[in-house]
C-alpha positions as CSV (number, residue, x, y, z in Angstrom):
1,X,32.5,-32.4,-26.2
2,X,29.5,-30.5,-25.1
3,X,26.0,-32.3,-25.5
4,X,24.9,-29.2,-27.7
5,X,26.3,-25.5,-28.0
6,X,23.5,-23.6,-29.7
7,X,22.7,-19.7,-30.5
8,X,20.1,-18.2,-28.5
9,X,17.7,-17.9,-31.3
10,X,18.1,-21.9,-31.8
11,X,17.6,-22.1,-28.2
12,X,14.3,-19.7,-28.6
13,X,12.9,-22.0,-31.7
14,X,12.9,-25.0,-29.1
15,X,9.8,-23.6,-27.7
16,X,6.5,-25.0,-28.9
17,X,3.1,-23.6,-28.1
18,X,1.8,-24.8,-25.1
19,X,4.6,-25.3,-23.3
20,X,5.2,-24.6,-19.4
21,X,8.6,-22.9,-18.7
22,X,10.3,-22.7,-15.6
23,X,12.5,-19.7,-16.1
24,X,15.1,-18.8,-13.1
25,X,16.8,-15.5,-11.9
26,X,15.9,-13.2,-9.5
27,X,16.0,-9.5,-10.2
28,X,18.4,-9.6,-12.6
29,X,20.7,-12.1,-11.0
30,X,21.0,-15.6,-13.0
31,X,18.6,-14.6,-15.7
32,X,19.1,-16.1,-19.2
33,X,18.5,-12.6,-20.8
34,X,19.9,-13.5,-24.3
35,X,17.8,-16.3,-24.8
36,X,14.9,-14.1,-23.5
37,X,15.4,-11.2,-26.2
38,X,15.1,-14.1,-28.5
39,X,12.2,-15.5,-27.8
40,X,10.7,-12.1,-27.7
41,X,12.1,-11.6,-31.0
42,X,10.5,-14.9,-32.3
43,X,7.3,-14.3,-31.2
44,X,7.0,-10.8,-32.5
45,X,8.1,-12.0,-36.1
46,X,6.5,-14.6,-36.3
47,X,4.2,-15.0,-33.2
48,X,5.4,-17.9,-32.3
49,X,5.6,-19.6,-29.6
50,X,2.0,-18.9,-27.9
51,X,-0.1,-19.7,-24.9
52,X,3.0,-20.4,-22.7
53,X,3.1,-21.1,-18.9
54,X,5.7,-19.3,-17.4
55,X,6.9,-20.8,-13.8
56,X,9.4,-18.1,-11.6
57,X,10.0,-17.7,-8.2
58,X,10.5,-13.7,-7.7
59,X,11.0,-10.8,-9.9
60,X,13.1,-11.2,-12.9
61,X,13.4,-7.8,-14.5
62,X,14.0,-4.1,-14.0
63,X,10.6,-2.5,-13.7
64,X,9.7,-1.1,-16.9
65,X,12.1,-3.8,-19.2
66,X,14.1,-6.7,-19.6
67,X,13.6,-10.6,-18.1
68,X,10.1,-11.6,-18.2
69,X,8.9,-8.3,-19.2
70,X,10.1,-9.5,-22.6
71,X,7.3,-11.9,-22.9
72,X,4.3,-9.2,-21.9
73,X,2.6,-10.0,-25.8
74,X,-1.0,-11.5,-25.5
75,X,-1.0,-14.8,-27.1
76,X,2.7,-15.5,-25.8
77,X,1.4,-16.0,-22.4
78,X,-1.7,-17.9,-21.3
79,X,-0.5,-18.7,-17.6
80,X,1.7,-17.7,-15.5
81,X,2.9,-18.6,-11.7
82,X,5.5,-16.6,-9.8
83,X,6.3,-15.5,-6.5
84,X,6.5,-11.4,-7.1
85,X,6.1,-9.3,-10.2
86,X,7.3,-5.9,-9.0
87,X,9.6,-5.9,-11.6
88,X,7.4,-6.9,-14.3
89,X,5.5,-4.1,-14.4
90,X,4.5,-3.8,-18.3
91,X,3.8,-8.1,-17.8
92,X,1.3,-7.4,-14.8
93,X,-0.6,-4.0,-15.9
94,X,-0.5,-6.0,-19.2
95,X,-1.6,-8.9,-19.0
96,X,-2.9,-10.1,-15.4
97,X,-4.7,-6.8,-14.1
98,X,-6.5,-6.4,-17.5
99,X,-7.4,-10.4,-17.2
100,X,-5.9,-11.5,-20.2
101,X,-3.6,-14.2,-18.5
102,X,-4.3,-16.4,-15.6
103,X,-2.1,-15.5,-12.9
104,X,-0.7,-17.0,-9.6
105,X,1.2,-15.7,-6.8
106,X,2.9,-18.2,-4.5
107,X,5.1,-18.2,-1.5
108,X,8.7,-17.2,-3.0
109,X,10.0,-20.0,-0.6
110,X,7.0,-22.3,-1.5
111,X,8.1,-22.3,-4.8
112,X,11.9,-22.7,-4.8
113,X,10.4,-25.9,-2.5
114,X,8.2,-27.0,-5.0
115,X,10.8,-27.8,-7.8
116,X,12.7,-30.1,-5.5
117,X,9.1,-31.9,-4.8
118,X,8.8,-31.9,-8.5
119,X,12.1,-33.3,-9.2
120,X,11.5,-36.2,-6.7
121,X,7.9,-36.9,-7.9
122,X,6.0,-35.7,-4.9
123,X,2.9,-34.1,-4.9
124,X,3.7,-31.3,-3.4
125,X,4.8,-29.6,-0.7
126,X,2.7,-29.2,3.1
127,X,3.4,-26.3,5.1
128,X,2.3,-24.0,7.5
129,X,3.2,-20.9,5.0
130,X,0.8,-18.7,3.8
131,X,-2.0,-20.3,6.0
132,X,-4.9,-17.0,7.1
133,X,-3.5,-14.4,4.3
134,X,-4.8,-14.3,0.7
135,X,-2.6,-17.4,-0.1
136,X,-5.1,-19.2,1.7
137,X,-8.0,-20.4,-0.7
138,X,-10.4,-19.3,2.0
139,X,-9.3,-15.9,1.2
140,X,-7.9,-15.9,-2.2
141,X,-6.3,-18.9,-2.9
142,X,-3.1,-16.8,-4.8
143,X,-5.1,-16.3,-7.6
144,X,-4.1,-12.7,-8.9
145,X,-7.4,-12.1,-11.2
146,X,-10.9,-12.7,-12.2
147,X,-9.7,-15.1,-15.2
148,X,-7.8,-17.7,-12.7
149,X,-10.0,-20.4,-11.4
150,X,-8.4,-23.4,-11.4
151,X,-6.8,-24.0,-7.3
152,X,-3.5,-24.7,-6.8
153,X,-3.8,-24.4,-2.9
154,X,-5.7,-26.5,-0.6
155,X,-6.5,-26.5,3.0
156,X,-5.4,-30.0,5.0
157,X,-5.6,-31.5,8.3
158,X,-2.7,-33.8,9.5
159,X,-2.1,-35.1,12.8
160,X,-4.6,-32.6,14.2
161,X,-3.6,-29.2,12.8
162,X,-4.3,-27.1,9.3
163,X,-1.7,-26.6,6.6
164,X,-1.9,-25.4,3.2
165,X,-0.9,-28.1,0.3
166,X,1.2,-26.6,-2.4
167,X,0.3,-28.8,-5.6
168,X,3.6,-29.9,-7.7
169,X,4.0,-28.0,-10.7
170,X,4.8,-29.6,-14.1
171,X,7.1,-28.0,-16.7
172,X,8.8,-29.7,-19.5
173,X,11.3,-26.6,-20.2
174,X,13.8,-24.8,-18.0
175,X,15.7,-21.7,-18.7
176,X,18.4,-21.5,-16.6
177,X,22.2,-19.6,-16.4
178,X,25.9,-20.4,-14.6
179,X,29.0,-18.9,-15.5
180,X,31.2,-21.6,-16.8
181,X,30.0,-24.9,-18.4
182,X,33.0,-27.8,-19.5
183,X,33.4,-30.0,-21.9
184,X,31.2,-32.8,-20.2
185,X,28.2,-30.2,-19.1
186,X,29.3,-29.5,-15.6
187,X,28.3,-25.6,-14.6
188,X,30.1,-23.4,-12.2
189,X,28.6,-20.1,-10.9
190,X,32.0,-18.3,-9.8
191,X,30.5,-15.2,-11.3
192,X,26.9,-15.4,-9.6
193,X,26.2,-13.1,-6.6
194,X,23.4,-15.8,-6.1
195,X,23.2,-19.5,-6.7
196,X,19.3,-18.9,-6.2
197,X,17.6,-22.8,-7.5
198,X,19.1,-23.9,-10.5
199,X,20.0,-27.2,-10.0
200,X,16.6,-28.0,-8.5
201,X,14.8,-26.9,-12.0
202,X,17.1,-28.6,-13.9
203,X,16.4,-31.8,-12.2
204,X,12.4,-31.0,-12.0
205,X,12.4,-30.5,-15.8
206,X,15.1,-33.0,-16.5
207,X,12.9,-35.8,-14.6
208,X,9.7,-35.0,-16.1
209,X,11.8,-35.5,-19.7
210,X,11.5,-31.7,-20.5
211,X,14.3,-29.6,-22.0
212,X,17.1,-28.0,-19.6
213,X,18.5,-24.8,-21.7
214,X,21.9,-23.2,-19.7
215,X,23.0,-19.8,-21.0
216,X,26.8,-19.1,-19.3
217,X,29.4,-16.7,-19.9
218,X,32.2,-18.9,-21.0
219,X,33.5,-23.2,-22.0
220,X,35.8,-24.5,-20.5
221,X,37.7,-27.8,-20.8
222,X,36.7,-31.1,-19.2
223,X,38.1,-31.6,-15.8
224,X,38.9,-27.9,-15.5
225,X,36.6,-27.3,-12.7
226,X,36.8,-27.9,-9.4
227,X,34.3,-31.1,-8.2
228,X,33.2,-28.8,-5.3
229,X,32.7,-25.8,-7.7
230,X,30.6,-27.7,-9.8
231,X,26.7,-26.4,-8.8
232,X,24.4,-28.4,-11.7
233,X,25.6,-31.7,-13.6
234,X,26.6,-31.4,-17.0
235,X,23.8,-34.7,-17.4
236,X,20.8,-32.2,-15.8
237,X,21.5,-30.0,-19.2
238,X,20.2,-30.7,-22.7
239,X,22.0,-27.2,-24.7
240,X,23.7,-24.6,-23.6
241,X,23.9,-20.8,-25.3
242,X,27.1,-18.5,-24.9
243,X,27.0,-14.8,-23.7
244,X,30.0,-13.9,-23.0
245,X,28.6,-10.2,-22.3
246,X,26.0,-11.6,-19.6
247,X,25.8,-9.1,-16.9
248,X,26.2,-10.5,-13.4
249,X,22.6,-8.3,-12.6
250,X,21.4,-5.3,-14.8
251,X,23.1,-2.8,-12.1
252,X,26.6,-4.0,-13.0
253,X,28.4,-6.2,-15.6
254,X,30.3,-7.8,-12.6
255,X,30.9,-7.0,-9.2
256,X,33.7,-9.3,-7.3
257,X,32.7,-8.1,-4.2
258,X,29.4,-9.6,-4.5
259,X,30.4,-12.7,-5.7
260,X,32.7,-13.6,-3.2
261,X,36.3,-12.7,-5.0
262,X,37.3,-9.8,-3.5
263,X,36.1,-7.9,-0.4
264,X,35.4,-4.1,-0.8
265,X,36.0,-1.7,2.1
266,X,33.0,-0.8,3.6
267,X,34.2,2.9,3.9
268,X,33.5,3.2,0.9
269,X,30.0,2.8,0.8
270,X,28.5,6.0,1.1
271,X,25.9,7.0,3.1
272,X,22.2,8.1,1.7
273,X,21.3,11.5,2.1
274,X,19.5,12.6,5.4
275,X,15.8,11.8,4.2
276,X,12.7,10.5,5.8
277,X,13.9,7.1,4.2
278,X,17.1,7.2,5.7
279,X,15.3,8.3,9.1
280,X,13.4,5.3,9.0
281,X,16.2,2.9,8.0
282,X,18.3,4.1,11.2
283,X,15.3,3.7,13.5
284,X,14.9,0.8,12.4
285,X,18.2,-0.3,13.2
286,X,18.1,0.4,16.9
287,X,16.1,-3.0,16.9
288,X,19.5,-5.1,16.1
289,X,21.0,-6.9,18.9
290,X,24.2,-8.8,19.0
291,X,24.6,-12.5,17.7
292,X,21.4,-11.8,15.7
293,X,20.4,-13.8,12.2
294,X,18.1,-10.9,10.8
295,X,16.2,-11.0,7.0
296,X,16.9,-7.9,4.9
297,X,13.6,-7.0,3.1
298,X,12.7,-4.7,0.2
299,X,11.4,-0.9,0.1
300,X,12.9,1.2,2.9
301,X,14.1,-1.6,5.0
302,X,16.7,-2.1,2.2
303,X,18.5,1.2,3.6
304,X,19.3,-0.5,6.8
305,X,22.8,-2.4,5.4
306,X,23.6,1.5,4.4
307,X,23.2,2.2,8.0
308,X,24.6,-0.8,9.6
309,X,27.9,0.2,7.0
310,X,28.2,3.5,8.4
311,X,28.1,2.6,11.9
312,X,30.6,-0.4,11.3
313,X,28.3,-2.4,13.2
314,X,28.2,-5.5,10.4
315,X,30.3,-7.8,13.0
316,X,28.0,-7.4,15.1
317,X,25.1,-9.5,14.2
318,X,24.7,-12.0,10.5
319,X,22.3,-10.4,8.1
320,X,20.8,-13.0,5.4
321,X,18.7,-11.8,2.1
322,X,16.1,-14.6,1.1
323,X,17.8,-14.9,-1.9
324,X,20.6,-17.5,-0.4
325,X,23.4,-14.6,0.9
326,X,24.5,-14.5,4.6
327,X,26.9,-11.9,5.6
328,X,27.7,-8.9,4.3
329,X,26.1,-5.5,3.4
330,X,22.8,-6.4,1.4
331,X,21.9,-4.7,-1.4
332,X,19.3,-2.3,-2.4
333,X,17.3,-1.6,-6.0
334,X,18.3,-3.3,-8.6
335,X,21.1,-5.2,-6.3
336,X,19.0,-6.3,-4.1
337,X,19.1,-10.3,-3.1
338,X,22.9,-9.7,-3.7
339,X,25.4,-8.3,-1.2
340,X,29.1,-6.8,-0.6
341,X,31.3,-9.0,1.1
342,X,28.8,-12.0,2.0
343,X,30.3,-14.2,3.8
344,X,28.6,-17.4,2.3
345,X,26.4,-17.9,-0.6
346,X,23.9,-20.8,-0.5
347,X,21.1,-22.4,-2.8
348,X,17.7,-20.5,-2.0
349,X,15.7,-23.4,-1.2
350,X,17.9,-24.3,1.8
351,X,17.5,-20.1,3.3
352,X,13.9,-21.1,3.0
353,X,13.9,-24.0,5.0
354,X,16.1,-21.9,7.6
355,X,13.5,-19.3,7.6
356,X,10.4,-21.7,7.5
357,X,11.7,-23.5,10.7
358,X,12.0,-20.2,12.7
359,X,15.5,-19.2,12.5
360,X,15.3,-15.7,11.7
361,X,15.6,-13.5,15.1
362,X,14.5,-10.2,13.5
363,X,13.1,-9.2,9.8
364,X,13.2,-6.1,9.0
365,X,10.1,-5.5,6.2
366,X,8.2,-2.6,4.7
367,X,4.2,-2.2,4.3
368,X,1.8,-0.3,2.2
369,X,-1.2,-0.7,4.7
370,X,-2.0,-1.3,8.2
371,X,-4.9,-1.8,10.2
372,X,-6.6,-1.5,13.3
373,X,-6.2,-5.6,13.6
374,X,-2.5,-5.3,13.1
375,X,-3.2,-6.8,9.3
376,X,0.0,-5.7,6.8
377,X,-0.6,-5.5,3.3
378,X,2.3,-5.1,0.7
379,X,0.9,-7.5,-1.9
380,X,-2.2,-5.4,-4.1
381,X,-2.7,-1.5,-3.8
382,X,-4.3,0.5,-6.3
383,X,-4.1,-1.0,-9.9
384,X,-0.7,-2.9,-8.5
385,X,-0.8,-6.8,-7.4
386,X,2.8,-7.1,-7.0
387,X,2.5,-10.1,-4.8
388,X,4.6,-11.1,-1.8
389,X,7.9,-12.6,-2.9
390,X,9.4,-13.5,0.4
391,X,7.4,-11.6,2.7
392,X,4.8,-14.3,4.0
393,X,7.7,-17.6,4.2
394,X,9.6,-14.2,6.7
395,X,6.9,-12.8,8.1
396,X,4.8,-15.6,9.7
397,X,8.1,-17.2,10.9
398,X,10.7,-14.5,12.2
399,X,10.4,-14.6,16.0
400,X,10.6,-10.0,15.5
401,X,9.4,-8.4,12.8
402,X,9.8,-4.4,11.8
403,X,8.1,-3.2,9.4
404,X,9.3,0.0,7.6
405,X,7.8,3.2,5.9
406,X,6.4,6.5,5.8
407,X,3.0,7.4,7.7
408,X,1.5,8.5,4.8
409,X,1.9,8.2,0.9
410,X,1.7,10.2,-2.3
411,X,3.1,13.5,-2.6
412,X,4.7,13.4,1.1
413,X,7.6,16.0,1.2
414,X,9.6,16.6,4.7
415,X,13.0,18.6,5.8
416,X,15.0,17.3,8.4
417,X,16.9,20.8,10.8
418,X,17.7,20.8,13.7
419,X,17.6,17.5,15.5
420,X,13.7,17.4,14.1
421,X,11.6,16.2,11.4
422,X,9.4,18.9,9.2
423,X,6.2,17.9,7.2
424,X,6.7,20.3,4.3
425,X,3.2,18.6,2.4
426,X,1.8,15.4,4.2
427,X,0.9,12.8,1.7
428,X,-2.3,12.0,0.2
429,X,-3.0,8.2,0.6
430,X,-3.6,6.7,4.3
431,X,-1.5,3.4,5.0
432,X,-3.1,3.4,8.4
433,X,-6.7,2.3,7.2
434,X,-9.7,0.9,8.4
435,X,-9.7,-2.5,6.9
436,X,-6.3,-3.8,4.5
437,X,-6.9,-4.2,1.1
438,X,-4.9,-7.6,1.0
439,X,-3.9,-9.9,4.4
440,X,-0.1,-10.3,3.9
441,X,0.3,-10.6,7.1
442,X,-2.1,-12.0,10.0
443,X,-2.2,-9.8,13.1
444,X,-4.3,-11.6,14.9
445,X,-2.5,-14.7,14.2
446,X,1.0,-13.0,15.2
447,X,-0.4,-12.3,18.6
448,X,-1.7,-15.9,19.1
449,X,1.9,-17.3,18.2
450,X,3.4,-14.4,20.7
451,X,5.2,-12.7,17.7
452,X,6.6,-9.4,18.6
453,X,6.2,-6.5,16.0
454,X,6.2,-2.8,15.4
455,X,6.2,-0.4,12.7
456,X,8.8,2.8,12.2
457,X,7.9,5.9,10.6
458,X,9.5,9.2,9.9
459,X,7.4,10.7,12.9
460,X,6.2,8.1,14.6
461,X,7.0,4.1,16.3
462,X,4.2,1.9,16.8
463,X,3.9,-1.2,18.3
464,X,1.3,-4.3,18.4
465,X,0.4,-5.3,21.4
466,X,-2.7,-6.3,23.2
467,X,-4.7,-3.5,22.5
468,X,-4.0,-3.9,18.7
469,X,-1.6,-0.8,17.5
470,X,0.1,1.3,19.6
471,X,1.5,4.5,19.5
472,X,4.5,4.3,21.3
473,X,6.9,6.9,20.0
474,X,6.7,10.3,18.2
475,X,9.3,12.7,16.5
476,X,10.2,16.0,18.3
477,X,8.4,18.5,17.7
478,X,5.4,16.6,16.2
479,X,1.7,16.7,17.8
480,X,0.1,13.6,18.3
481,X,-3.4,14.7,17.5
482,X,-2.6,16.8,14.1
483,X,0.5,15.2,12.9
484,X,-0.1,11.6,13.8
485,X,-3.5,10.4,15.0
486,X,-6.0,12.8,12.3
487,X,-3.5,11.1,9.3
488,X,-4.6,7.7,10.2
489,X,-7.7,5.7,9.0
490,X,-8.0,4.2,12.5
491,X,-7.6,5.8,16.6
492,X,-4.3,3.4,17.6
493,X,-3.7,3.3,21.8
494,X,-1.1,5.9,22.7
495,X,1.2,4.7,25.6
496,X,1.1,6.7,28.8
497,X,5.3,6.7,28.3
498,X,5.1,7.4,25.2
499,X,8.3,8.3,24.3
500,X,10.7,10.7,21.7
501,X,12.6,9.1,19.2
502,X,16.1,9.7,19.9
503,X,17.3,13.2,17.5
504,X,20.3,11.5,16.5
505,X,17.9,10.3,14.0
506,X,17.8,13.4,12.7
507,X,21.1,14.8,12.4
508,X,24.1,14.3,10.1
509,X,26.9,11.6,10.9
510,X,27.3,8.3,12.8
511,X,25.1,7.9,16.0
512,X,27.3,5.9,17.2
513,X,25.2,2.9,17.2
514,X,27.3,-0.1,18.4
515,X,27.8,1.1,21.7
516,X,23.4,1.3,22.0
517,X,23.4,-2.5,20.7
518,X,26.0,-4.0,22.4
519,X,24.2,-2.6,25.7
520,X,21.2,-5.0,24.9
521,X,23.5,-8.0,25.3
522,X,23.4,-11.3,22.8
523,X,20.5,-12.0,21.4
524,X,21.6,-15.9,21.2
525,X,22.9,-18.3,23.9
């Protein structure tokens, strides 16, 4: 029989204080939520257990609740180390902006890496990731706050060259989730849209002689599963907890589309409504080229799958989510590291090392700030420190990047007639500045490395070149003085062809987009 079958709150009451707890999902995708609300539950009867470390890779919650926005209770926390916290919201205004906590933000790819260097008792991992923005600890190091001293990052020279050294992290508890679990312990994870990293927490924690904790949805008898369906050994896994409500993410109890069982027309994903985010997204998309491997970010970029969907271009090219899917139509919101229809699924260290090496032709990306430099910043702005999730790992590696969203911010409202755009009420915060609050991303260093990238807007394209930012598109109808250059922090280059952005852009229906990328011929040999 199974090693142990216990309740979540007997899974909670393993806990002791002190502990560090590598705790997986992302979003809401292969998050142990029962065994969360219990230890929530524990602590806030009997505050017990306290001064935790928590250990995730990216986002595990739904902005204002659920996942790791459980735990936001000083005393339950003392440390924590993850790669966003977006949606964490209550944990991060909480805890780590108000310095209650120390808090890290590393590489999502670094750390998905880390637990397999963990596992195999290495000290770390070396890479070029994160080298010149604030992951760097001659900028920031990834500490989030004024409370977090201690460096986990460190500059090193081998054979010649600078990399960043990413030190192992310890953890003698993992919370992880599957879908089926037999009588030996074997997991399946049929029912995932992701397969994200358990396997390489369970055999981080499992070496170190921690605790591995499994919640699934269901038992089933030995040698009922399939040997190739079987993603973590039942001898990785100390208990297991039952939920046989566990929702597949906190958008949907279960979706077979997105985990591979079904296929769902795509006719029948609808498009958005004609918006400046929608504008953006099917600008953007005039950058895809045939036989292209292209990242799927967060923010507006997300859109773009809604676009590529409408067109019926998804044949065209392979679009890939950092969270291990390739193929498909990715995502968005609280779906997004899943998609409809992928055509594989893969464990999310191994998209990493894909993306690390320089696979990705094109990422598509948003941004809260630019500047003169060609510096992005999506990680801190205003009393927000979201970090970067995947964003550096894509970013510094993607031989094109796009970055995505609206010229201004806050309060912007626009109507779309005619073939053109109309700034109703422009918005109130600058993302063009003078200097970027946070480097996410190193424009200088893009340029040395011959990276090309550009930035879409509602009303305007820009591109960086050797003159820094260029403006090399605008909307009809806009003015380039009034509507572009005086809501900008800094005076970009203006191209002497600058051009206007197609209207199709701006109109209802299908723009017939395939015909435009097949033109540009394959972007692979």
């Amino acid at each position: 029989m199974l090693k142990s079958v216990i309740s979540a709150a007997e899974a909670a009451g393993l806990l002791r204080d002190g502990d560090s707890m590598i705790v997986g999902g992302s979003a809401g995708m292969g998050i142990a939520e029962s065994v969360m609300v219990a230890l929530e539950k524990r602590f806030l009867d009997g505050g017990m257990p306290r001064d935790l470390t928590i250990i995730h890779t990216t986002g595990i919650g739904a902005v204002t609740g659920q996942g790791l926005n459980r735990l936001a209770h000083k005393g339950l926390v003392k440390r924590v180390i993850g790669g966003n916290y977006g949606l964490q919201l209550p944990f991060m205004k909480t805890l780590i902006v108000t310095n209650e906590i120390e808090a890290y933000n590393l590489p999502q790819g670094v750390l998905c890496q880390l637990y397999r260097a963990t596992a195999a008792k290495q000290p770390g991992v070396v890479t070029h990731v994160g080298l010149h923005t604030y992951i760097d600890p001659r900028q920031e190091g990834g500490k989030m706050n004024a409370k977090t001293t201690e460096d986990l990052v460190e500059v090193v020279t081998l054979g010649g060259r600078e990399w960043l050294f990413y030190k192992a992290l310890q953890a003698n508890v993992a919370l992880i989730r599957g879908t089926t679990a037999d009588e030996d312990g074997n997991v399946s994870l049929e029912h995932e849209a992701t397969t994200l990293e358990g396997m390489s927490m369970a055999q981080a924690v499992h070496n170190a002689g921690g605790t591995v904790i499994c919640q699934v949805k269901r038992l089933a008898k030995r040698g009922s599963l399939h040997p190739q369906m079987v993603r973590i050994p039942g001898f990785l896994i100390d208990h297991f907890v039952v939920d046989p409500d566990q929702k597949q993410n906190y958008a949907v109890t279960y979706d077979p589309s997105r985990s591979g069982e079904i296929s769902q027309p795509f006719a029948s994903i609808k498009p958005e409504p004609l918006s400046e985010r929608r504008v953006i997204a099917r600008r953007a998309a005039f950058e895809l080229s045939p036989g292209a491997v292209i990242n799927m970010g967060v923010g507006v970029s997300a859109a773009i799958p809604n676009v590529v969907a409408e067109e019926e271009i998804e044949d065209l090219f392979t679009l890939t989510v950092e969270a291990g899917v390739i193929g498909g139509i990715a995502g968005q919101g609280l779906h997004f590291g899943t998609a409809i229809n992928p055509r594989a699924i893969i464990d999310q260290p191994y998209q990493f090392d894909f993306y690390d090496g320089g696979g990705l032709d094109v990422a598509f990306v948003s941004f809260a700030e630019i500047d003169a430099e060609g510096n992005v910043n999506v990680t801190r702005f205003g009393d927000r420190n979201d970090g970067a999730g995947g964003f550096i790992d894509i970013t510094q590696n993607a031989k094109r990047i796009v970055f995505s969203g609206t010229l201004t911010g806050g309060g912007l409202k626009v109507g779309i007639a005619g073939g053109k755009i109309l700034i109703d009420t422009d918005g109130t915060v600058r993302k063009f500045v003078p200097r970027v609050n946070q480097i996410s991303y190193n424009g200088r260093v893009g340029r040395e490395r011959g990276q090309a990238a550009m930035v879409v807007t509602e009303r305007a394209v820009f591109r960086f070149g050797p003159r820094g930012v260029e403006l090399v598109e605008i909307a009809p109808g806009m003015r380039v003085k009034e509507d572009i250059l005086d809501r900008m922090g800094f005076t970009p280059a203006v191209a002497s062809d600058l051009k206007t952005m197609d209207t199709r852009l701006y109109r209802e229906g299908p723009m017939g987009l395939r015909a435009d990328i097949l033109a540009r011929g394959n972007a692979r040999r």
